[in-house]
C-alpha positions as CSV (number, residue, x, y, z in Angstrom):
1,X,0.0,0.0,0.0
2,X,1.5,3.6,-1.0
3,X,1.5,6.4,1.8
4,X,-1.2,9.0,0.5
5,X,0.5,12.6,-0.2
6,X,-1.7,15.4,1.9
7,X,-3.1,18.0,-0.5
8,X,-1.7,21.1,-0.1
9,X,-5.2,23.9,-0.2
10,X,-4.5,26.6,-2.0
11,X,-5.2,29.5,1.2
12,X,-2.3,27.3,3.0
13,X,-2.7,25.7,6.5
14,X,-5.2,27.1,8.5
15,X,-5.3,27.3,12.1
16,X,-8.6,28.3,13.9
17,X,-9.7,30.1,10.8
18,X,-6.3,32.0,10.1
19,X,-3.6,31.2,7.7
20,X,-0.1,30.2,8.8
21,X,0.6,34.0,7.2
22,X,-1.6,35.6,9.1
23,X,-0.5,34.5,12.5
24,X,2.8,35.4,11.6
25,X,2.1,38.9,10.6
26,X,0.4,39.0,14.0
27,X,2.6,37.9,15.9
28,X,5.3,40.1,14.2
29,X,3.2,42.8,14.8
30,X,1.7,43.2,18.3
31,X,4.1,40.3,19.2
32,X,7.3,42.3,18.9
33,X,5.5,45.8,20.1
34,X,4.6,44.2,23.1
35,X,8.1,42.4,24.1
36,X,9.4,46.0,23.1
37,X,7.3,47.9,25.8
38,X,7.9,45.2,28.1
39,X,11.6,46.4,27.3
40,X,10.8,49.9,28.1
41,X,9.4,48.4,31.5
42,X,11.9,46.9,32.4
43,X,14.3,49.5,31.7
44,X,12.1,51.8,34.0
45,X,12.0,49.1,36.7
46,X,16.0,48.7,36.7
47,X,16.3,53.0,37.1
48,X,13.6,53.2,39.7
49,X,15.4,50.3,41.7
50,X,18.8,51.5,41.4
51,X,17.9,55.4,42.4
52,X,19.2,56.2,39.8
53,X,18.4,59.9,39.5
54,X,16.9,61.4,36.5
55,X,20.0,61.9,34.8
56,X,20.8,58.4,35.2
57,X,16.9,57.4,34.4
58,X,17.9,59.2,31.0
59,X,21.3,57.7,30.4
60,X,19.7,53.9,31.3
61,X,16.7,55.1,28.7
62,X,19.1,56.5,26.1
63,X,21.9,53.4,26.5
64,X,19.4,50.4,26.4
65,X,16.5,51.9,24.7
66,X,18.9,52.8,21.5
67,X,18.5,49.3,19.9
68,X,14.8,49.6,20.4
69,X,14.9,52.9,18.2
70,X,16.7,51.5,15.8
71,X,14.8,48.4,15.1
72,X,11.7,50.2,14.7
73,X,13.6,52.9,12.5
74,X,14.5,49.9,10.4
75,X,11.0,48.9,10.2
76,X,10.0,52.8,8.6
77,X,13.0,53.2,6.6
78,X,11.4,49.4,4.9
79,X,8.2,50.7,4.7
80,X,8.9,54.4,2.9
81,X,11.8,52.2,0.5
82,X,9.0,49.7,-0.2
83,X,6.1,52.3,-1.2
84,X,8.5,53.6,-3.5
């Protein structure tokens, strides 16, 4: 007896009504956005603990929040290239 192939449906897998393409671009959206201001939380958290002062509150936001900027940077320098 031969194994039987699974047909491939033309929308893709679907999982609980959504495409496998949708739930990534979900998750990639809100996904990311959220870990990100959990980020900005935690950044807070670590400055309040420490005492840090508001000049040090500043320098802890402006050290560990730079890679946050420039990951969603990236994201609108892609957007304006790919309208274009």
């Amino acid at each position: 007896m031969g194994r039987s192939v699974p047909s491939e449906r033309p929308g893709g897998t679907e999982m609980f009504g959504y495409t496998e393409e949708q739930i990534a671009q979900f998750g990639l959206t809100f996904g990311v956005g959220a870990f990100m201001l959990y980020m900005v939380f935690i950044i807070w958290q670590l400055a309040r603990e420490s005492k840090a002062g508001r000049f040090g509150t500043f320098v802890l936001f402006l050290a560990l929040g730079f890679g946050l900027l420039g990951y969603v940077d990236k994201g609108v320098i892609k957007f304006f290239l790919a309208g274009t």
